[in-house]
DOSE-728699 format. One record per residue: x, y, z of N, C-alpha, C in turn; residue in three letters. Coordinates in Angstrom, 1 decimal, always signed. Example, Ala and Ser with C-alpha at 12.3 -4.5 7.8 and 13.67 -1.06 7.14 Angstrom:
2
     n.x     n.y     n.z    ca.x    ca.y    ca.z     c.x     c.y     c.z    r
   +13.2    -5.7    +7.8   +12.3    -4.5    +7.8   +13.2    -3.3    +7.8  ala
   +12.8    -2.2    +7.1   +13.7    -1.1    +7.1   +12.9    +0.0    +7.9  ser
This chain:
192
     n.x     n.y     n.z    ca.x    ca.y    ca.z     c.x     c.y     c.z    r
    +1.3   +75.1   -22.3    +1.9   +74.0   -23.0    +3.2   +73.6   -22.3  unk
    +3.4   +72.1   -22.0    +4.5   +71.7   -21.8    +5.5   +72.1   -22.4  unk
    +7.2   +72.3   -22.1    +8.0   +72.0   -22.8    +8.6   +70.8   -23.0  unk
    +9.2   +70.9   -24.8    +9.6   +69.3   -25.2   +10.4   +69.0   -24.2  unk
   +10.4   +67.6   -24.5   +11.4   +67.1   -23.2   +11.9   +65.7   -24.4  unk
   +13.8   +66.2   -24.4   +14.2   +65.6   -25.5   +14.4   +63.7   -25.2  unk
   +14.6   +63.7   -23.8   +14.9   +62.8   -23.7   +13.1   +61.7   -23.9  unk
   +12.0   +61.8   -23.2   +10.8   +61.4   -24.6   +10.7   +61.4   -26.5  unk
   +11.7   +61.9   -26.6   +11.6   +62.2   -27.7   +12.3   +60.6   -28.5  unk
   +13.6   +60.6   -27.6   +14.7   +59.7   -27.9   +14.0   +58.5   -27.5  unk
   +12.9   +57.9   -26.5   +12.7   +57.3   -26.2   +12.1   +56.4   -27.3  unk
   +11.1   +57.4   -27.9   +10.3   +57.1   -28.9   +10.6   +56.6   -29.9  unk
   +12.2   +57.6   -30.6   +13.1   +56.6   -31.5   +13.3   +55.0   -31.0  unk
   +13.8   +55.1   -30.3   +14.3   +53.9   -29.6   +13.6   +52.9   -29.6  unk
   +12.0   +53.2   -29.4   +11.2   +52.3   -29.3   +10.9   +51.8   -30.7  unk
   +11.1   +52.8   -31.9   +10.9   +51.4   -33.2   +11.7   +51.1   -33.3  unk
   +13.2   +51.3   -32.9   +14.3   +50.1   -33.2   +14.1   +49.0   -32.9  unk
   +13.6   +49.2   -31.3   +13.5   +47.7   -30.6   +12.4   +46.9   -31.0  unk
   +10.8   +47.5   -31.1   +10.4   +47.0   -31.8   +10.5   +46.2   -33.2  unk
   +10.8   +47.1   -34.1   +11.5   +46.5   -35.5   +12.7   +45.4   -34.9  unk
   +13.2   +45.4   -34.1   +14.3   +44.5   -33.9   +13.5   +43.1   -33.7  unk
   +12.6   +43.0   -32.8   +11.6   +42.2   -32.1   +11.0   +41.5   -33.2  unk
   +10.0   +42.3   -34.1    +8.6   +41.8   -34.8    +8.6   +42.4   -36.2  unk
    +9.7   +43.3   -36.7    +9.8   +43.6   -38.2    +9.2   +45.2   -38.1  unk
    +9.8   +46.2   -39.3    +9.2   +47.5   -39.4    +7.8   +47.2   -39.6  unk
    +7.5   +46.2   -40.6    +5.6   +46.4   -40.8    +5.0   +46.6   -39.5  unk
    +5.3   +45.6   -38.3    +4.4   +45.6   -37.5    +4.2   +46.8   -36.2  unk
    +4.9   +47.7   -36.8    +5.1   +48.9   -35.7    +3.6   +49.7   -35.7  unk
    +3.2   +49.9   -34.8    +2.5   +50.7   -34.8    +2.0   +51.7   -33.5  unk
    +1.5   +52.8   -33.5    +1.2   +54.0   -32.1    +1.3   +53.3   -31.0  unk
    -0.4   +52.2   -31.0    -0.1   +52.0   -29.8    +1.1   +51.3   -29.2  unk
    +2.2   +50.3   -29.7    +2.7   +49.5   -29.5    +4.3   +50.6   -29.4  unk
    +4.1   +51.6   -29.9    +5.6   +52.6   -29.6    +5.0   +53.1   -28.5  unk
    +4.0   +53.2   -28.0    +3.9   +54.2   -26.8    +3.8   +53.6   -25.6  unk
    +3.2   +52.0   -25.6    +3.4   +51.2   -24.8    +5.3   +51.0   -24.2  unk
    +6.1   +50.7   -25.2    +7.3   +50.8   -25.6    +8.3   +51.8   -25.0  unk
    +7.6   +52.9   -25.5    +8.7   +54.2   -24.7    +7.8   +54.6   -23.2  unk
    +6.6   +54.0   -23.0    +6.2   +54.3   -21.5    +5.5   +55.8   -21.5  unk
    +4.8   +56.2   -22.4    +4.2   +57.5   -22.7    +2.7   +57.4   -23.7  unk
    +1.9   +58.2   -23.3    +0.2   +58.3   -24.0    +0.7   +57.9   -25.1  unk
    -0.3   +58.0   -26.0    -0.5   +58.0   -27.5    -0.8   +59.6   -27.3  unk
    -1.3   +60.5   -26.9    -1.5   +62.2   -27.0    -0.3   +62.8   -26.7  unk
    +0.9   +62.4   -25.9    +2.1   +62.5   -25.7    +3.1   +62.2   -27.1  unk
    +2.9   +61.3   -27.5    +3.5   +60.9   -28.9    +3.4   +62.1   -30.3  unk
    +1.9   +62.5   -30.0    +1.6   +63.3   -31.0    +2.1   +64.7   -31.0  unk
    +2.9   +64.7   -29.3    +3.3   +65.9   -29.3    +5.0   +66.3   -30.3  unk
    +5.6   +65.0   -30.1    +6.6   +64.8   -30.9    +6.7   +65.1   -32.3  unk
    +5.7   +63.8   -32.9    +5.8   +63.6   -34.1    +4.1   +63.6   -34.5  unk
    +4.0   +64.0   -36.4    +2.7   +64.0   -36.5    +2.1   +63.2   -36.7  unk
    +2.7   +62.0   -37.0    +2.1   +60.1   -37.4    +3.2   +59.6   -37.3  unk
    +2.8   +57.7   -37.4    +4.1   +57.1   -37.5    +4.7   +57.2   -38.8  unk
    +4.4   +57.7   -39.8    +5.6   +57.9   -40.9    +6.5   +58.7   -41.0  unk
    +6.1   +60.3   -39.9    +6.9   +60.9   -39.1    +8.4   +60.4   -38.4  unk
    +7.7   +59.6   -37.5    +8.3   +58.3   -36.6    +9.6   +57.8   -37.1  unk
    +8.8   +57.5   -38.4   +10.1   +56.4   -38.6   +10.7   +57.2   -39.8  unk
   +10.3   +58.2   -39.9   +11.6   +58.8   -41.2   +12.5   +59.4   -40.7  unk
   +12.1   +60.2   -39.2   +12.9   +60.6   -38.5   +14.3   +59.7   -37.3  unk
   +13.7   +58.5   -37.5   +14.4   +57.3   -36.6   +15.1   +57.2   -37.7  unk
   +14.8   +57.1   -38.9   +15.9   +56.8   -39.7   +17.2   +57.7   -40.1  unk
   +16.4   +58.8   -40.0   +17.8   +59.8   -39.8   +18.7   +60.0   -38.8  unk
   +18.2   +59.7   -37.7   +18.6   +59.7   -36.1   +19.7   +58.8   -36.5  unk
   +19.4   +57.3   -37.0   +20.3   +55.9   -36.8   +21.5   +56.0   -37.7  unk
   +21.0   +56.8   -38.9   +22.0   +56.7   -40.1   +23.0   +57.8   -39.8  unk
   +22.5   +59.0   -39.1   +23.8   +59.9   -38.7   +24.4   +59.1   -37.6  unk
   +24.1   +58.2   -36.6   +24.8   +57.6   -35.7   +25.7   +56.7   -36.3  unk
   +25.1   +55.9   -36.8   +25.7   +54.7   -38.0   +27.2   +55.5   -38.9  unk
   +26.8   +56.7   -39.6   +28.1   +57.2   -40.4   +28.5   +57.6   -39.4  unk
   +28.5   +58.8   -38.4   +29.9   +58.7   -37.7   +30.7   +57.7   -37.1  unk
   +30.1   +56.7   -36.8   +30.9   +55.2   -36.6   +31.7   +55.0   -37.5  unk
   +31.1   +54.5   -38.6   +32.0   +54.3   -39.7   +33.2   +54.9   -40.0  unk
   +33.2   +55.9   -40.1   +34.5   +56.7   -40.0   +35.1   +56.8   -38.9  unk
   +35.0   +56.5   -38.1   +36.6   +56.5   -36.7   +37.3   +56.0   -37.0  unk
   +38.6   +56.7   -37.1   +39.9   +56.6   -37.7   +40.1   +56.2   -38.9  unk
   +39.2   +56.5   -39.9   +39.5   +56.6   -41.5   +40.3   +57.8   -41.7  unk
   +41.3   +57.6   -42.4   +42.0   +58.3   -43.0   +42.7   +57.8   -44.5  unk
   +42.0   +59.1   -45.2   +41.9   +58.6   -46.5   +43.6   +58.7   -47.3  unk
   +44.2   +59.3   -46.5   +45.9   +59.0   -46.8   +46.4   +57.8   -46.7  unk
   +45.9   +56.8   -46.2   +45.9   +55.4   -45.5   +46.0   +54.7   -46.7  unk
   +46.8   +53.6   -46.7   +46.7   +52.7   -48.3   +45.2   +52.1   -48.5  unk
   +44.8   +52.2   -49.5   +43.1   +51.9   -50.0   +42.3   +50.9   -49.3  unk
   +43.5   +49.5   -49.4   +43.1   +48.9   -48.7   +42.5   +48.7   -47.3  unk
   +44.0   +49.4   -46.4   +43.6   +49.9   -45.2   +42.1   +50.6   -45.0  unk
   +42.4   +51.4   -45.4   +41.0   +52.5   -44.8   +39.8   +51.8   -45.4  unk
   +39.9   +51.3   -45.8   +38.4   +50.5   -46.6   +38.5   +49.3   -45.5  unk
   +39.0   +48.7   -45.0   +39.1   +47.5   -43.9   +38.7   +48.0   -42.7  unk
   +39.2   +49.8   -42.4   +38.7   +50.5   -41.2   +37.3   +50.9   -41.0  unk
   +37.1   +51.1   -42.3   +35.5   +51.4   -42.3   +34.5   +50.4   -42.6  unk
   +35.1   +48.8   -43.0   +34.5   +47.7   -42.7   +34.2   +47.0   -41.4  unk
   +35.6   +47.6   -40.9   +35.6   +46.9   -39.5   +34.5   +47.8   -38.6  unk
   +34.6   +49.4   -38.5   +34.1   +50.0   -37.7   +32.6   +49.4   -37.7  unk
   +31.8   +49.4   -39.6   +30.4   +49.0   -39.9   +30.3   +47.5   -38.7  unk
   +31.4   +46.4   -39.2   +30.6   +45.4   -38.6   +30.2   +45.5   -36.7  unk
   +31.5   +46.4   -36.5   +31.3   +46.5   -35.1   +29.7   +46.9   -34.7  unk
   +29.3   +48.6   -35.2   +28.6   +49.3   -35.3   +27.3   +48.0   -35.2  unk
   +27.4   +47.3   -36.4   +26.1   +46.1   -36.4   +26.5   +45.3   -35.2  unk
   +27.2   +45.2   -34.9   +27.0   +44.0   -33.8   +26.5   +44.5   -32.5  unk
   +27.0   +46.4   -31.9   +26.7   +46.7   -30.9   +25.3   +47.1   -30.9  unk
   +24.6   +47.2   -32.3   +23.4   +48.5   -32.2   +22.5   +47.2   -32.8  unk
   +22.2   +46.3   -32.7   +21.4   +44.9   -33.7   +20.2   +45.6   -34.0  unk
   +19.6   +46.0   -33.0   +17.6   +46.5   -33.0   +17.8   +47.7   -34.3  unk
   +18.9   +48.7   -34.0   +19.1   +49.9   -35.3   +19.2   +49.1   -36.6  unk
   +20.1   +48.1   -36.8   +20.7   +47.7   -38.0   +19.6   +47.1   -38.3  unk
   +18.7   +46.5   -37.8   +17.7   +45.4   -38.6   +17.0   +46.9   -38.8  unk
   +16.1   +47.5   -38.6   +15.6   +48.7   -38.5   +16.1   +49.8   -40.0  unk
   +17.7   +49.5   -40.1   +18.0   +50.0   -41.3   +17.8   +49.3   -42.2  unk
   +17.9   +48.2   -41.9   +18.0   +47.1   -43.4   +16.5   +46.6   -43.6  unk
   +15.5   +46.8   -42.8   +13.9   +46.9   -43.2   +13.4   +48.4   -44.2  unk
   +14.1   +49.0   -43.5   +13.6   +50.6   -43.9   +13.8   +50.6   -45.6  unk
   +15.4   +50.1   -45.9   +15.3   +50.7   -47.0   +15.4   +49.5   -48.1  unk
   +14.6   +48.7   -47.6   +13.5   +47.4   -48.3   +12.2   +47.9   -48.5  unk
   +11.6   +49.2   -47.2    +9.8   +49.0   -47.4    +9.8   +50.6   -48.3  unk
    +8.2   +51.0   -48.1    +7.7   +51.7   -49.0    +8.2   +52.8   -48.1  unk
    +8.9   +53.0   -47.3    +8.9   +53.8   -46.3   +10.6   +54.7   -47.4  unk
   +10.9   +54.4   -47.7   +12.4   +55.0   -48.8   +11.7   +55.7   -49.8  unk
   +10.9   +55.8   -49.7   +10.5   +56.0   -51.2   +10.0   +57.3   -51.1  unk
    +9.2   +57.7   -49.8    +8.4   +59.1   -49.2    +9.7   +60.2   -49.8  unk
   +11.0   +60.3   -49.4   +11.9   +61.1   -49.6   +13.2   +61.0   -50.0  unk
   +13.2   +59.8   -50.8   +14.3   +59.1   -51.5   +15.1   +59.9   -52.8  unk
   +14.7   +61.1   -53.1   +15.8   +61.8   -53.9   +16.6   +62.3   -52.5  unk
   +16.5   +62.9   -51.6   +16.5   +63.9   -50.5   +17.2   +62.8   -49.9  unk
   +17.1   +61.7   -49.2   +17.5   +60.6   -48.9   +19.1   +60.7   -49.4  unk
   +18.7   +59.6   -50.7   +20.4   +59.8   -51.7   +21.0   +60.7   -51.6  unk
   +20.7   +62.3   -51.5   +21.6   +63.4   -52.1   +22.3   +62.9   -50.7  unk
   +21.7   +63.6   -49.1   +21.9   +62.8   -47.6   +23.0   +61.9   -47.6  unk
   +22.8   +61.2   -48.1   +24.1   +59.8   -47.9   +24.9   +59.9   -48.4  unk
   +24.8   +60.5   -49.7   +26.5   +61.0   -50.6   +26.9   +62.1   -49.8  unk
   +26.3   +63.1   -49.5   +27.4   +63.9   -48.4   +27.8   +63.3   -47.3  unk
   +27.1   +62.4   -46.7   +27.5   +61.5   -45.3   +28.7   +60.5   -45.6  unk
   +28.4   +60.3   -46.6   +29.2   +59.2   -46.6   +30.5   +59.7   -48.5  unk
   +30.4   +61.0   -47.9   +31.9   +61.5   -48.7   +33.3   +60.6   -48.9  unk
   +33.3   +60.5   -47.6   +34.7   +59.4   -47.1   +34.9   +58.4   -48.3  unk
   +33.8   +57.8   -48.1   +33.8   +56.5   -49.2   +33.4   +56.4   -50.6  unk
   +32.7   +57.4   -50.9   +33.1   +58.1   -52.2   +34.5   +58.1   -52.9  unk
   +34.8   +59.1   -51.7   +36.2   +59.8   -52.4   +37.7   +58.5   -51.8  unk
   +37.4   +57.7   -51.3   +38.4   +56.4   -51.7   +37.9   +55.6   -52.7  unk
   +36.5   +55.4   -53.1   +36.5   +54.3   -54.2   +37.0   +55.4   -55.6  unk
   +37.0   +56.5   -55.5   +37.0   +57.2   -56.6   +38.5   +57.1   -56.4  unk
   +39.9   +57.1   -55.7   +40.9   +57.1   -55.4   +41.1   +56.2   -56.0  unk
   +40.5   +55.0   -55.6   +41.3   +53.6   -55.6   +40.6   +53.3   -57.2  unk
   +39.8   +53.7   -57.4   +39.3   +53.9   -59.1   +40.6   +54.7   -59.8  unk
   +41.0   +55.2   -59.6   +42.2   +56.2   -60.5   +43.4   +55.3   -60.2  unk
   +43.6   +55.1   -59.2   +44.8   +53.9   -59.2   +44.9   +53.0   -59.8  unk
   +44.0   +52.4   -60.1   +43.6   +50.8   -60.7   +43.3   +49.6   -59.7  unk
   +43.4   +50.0   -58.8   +42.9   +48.9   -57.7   +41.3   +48.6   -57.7  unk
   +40.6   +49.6   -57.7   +39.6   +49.3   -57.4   +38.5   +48.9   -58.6  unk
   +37.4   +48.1   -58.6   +36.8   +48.0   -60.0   +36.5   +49.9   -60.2  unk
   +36.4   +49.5   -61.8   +35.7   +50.8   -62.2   +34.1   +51.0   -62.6  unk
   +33.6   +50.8   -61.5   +32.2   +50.6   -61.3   +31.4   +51.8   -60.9  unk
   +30.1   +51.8   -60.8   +29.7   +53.0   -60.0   +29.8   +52.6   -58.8  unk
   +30.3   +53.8   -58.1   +30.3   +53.7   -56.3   +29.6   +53.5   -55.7  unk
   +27.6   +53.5   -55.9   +26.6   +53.1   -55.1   +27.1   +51.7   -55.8  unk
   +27.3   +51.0   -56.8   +26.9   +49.7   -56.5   +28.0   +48.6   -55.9  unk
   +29.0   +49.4   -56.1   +30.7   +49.3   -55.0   +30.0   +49.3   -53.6  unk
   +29.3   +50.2   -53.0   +29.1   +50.3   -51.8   +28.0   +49.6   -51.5  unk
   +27.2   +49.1   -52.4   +25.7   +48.0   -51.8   +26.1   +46.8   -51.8  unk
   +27.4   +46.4   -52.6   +28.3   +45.2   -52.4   +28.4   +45.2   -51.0  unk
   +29.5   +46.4   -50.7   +30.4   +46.0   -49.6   +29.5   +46.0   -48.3  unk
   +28.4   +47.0   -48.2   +27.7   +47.3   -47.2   +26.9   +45.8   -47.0  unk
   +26.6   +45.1   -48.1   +26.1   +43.8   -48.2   +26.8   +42.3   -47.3  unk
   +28.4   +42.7   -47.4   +29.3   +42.0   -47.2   +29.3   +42.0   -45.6  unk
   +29.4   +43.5   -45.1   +29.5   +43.7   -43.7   +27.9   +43.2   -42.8  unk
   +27.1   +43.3   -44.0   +25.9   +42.6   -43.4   +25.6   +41.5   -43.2  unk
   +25.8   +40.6   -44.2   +26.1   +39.2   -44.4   +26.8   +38.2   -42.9  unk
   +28.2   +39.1   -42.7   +28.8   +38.7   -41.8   +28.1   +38.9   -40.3  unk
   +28.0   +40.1   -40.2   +27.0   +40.4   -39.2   +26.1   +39.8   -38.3  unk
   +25.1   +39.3   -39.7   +24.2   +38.5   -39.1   +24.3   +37.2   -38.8  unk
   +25.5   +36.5   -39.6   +25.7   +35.0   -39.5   +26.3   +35.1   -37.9  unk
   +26.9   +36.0   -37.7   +27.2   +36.2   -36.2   +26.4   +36.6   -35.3  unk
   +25.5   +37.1   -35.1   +24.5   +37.4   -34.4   +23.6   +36.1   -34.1  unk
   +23.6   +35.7   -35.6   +22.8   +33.8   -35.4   +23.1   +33.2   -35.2  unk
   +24.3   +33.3   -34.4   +25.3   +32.3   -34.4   +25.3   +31.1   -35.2  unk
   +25.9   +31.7   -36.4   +26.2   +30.7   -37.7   +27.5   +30.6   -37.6  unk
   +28.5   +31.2   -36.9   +30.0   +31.4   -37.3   +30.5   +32.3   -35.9  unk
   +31.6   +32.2   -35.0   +31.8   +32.8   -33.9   +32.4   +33.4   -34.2  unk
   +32.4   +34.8   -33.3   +33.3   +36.2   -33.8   +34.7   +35.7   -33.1  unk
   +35.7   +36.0   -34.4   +37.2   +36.0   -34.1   +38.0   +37.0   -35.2  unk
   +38.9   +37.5   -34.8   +40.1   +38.2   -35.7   +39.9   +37.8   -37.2  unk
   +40.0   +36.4   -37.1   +40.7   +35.5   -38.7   +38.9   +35.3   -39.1  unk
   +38.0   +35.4   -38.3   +36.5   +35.8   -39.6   +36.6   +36.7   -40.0  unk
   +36.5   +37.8   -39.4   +37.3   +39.4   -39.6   +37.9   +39.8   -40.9  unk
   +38.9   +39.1   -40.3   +39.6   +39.3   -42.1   +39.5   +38.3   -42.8  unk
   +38.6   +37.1   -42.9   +38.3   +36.8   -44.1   +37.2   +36.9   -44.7  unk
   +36.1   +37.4   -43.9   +35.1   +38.4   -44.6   +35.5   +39.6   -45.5  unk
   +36.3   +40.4   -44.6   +36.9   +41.5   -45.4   +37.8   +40.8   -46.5  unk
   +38.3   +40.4   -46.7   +39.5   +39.6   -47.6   +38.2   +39.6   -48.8  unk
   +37.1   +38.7   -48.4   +36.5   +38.4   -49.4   +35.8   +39.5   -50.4  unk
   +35.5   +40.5   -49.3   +34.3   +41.7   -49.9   +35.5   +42.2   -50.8  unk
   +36.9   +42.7   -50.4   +37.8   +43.1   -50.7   +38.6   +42.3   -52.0  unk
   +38.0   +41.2   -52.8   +38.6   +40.6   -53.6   +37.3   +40.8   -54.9  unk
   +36.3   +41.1   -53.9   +34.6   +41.6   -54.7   +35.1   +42.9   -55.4  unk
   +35.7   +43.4   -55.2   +35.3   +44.9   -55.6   +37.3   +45.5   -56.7  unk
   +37.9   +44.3   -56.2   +39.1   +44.7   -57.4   +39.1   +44.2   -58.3  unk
C-alpha cells in the first residue's frame, strides 16, 4: 500500500471549494472532485469514505482556517468596540481573499449536510470561537451590548460581514476604508 500523500488530500478539499464556488454545494459530486483535484475516483477513496466524508471534513478544514483569521490581533482588553471591528474586519477580509471557501461555508450550513453532526458541530464553534463569546458576554455586563443570546448576536454580525462581502465581490459597492466602517458602524449599531 501506498503511503498518504497529504498534499492529495488538500487537493481534494480544495476541489469542493472551488467547485461549490463555481456550481453550488448540491452539485458536487466524485466524479467532478476528482476530475478537479487531478486524481482516480479509487485514489479519492483512499482519502475519504464518500462524499459526505468530503465535505464534513472540508468543512472543518475551512472553519479552523476561517477562525484563526478572525482573531489576528484581537485582544479582548481592547475597548468592545474595537475588538469587535478587528474581528469584523479580519472576517470580511478572510471572505474577500478565500470567496470559493466562504460560499462553501455559507451553502454548508443552509444544506442537510449540518445536520449529520450538528450537536458536535455547535459544541466545535463555541470553543473556536471563545474570543467572541467572551466579548459579547463583556460588553453584555457593561451595558453596551444587547442582552441577547450570543449565537443570535453572532448570526447578526456574521450576517452583516456577509452581506458586505458579497455586495463587493458583485460588484454592487467598491471596496474602500469609509464602506468599511460603515458596514461595521451599521452591524455595530445592530447589536447595542
Amino acid at each position: 500500500m501506498r503511503p498518504i500523500d497529504p498534499e492529495k488530500r488538500e487537493k481534494i478539499l480544495k476541489s469542493v471549494y472551488t467547485l461549490t464556488g463555481k456550481r453550488g454545494l448540491a452539485s458536487v459530486n466524485i466524479s467532478d472532485l476528482c476530475k478537479t483535484a487531478g486524481i482516480a475516483a479509487g485514489t479519492l477513496y483512499i482519502y475519504f469514505k464518500n462524499k459526505e466524508e468530503v465535505v464534513q471534513l472540508a468543512y472543518a478544514a475551512v472553519e479552523d482556517k476561517m477562525t484563526q483569521a478572525m482573531y489576528s490581533g484581537f485582544d479582548i482588553n481592547a475597548p468592545i468596540r474595537q475588538s469587535l471591528k478587528q474581528i469584523y474586519v479580519n472576517m470580511l477580509n478572510y471572505r474577500l481573499e478565500h470567496y470559493d471557501e466562504t460560499v462553501f461555508i455559507d451553502q454548508y450550513v443552509q444544506s442537510g449536510y449540518i445536520q449529520i453532526n450538528f450537536s458536535k458541530q455547535l459544541a466545535e464553534y463555541e470553543v473556536q470561537n471563545k474570543p467572541l463569546y467572551d466579548l459579547i458576554e463583556k460588553g453584555q455586563q457593561e451595558g453596551i451590548i444587547k442582552t441577547v443570546d450570543a449565537i443570535i448576536l453572532i448570526s447578526f454580525f456574521d450576517g452583516a460581514v456577509r452581506s458586505c462581502s458579497t455586495g463587493i465581490i458583485q460588484k454592487l459597492f467598491p471596496l474602500s476604508q469609509k464602506l468599511i466602517d460603515d458596514c461595521f458602524d451599521m452591524a455595530w449599531r445592530g447589536i447595542i
